[in-house]
C-alpha positions in Angstrom: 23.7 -0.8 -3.5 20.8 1.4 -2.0 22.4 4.6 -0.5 20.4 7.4 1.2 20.1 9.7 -1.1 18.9 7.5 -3.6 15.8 6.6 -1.3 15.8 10.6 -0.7 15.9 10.8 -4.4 12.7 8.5 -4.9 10.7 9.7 -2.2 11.0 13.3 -3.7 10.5 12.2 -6.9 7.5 10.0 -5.9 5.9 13.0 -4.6 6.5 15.7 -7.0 4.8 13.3 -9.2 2.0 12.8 -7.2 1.4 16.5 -6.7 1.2 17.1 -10.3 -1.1 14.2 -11.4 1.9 13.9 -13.5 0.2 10.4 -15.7 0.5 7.2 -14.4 3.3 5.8 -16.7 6.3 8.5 -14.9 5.1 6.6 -11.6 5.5 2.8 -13.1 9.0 2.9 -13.1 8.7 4.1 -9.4 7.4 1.1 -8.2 7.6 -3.1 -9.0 4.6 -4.8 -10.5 4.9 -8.4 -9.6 4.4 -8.2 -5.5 3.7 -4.6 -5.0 2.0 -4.1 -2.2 0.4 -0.6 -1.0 -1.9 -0.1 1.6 -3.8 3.1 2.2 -6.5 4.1 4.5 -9.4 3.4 2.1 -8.2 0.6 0.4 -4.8 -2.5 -0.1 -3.5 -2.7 -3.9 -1.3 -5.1 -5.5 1.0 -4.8 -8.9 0.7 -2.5 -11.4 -2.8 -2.9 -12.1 -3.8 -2.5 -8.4 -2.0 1.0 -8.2 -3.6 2.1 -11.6 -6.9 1.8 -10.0 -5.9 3.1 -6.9 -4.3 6.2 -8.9 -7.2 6.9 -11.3 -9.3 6.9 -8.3 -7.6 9.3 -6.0 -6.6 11.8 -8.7 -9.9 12.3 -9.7 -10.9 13.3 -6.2 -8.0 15.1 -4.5 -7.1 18.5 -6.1 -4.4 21.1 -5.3 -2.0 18.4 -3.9 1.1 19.3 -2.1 3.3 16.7 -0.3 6.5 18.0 2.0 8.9 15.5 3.1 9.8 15.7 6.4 11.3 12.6 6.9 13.0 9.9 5.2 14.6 7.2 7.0 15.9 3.9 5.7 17.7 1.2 7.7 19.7 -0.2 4.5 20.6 -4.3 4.2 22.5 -4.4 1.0 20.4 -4.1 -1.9 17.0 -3.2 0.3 15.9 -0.9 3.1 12.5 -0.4 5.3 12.2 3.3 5.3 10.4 5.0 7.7 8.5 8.4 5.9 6.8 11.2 7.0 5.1 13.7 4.4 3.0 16.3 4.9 -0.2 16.2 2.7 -2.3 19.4 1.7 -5.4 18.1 -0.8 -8.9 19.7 -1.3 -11.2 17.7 -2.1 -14.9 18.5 -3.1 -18.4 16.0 -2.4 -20.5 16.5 -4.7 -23.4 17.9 -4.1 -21.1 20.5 -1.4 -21.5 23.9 -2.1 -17.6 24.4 -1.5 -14.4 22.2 -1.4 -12.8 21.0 2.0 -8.8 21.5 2.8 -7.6 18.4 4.1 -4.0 19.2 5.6 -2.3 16.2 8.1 1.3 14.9 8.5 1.1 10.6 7.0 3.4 8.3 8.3 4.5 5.4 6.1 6.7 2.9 6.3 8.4 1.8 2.5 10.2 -1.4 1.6 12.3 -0.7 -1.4 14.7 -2.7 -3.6 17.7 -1.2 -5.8 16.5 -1.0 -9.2 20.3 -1.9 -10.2 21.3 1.2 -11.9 22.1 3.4 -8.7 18.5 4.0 -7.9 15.4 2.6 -5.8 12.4 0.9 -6.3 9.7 0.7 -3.9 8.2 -2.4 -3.1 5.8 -2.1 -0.4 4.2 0.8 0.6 2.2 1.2 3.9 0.4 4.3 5.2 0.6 3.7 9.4 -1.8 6.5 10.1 -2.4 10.1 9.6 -2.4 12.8 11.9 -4.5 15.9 11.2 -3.7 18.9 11.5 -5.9 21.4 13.4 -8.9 22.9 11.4 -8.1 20.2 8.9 -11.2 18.2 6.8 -10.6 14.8 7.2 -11.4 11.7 5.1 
């Protein structure tokens, strides 16, 4: 059965992964393969092999991550929730041939679908970035 602070437990986990480029097998086991879904402002992945190229993509771009969660909040049915997220992203980024790298600093809202993964723990299934909202000053994408 999902609880809250299992979901709390991914979503934090999920993150301080991401800020560290930590390499892409620790995220696997984060999310499903067969019908993933994750959609993101530049582009909709599917499975495994979807997020991989998503993943290899981003990290190679995006620099000095830092994600906050601010919110995390699931409406459980049994084994499943939708979760509503909010995180606060801080990337800099760099376009080649810029003479100097841009801070890019917003608040994302997402909204997860996640499945126990039958140990006590969560699995996300779907993954959908509603919008982001930038914060002043900030570079955007």
């Amino acid at each position: 059965m999902l609880t809250q602070e299992s979901i709390e437990s991914l979503a934090k986990d999920w993150y301080s992964k991401l800020d560290v480029h930590a390499p892409q097998v620790e995220l696997l086991p984060l999310i499903i393969d067969e019908g993933l879904e994750m959609v993101f402002p530049e582009a909709t992945v599917y499975g495994w092999a979807g997020f991989e190229g998503w993943f290899q993509r981003v990290i190679r771009i995006f620099f000095d991550e830092v994600h906050t969660v601010k919110l995390v909040e699931p409406t459980i049915t049994g084994d499943t929730a939708t979760v509503k997220v909010v995180v606060q992203w801080e990337a800099s980024v760099w376009n080649a041939p810029e003479a100097y790298s841009k801070r890019i600093s917003c608040d994302a809202f997402q909204t997860w679908e996640v499945k126990s993964d039958g140990n006590g723990g969560a699995l996300i299934t779907k993954y959908i970035v509603d919008g982001l909202e930038y914060h002043e000053g900030s570079a955007t994408l």
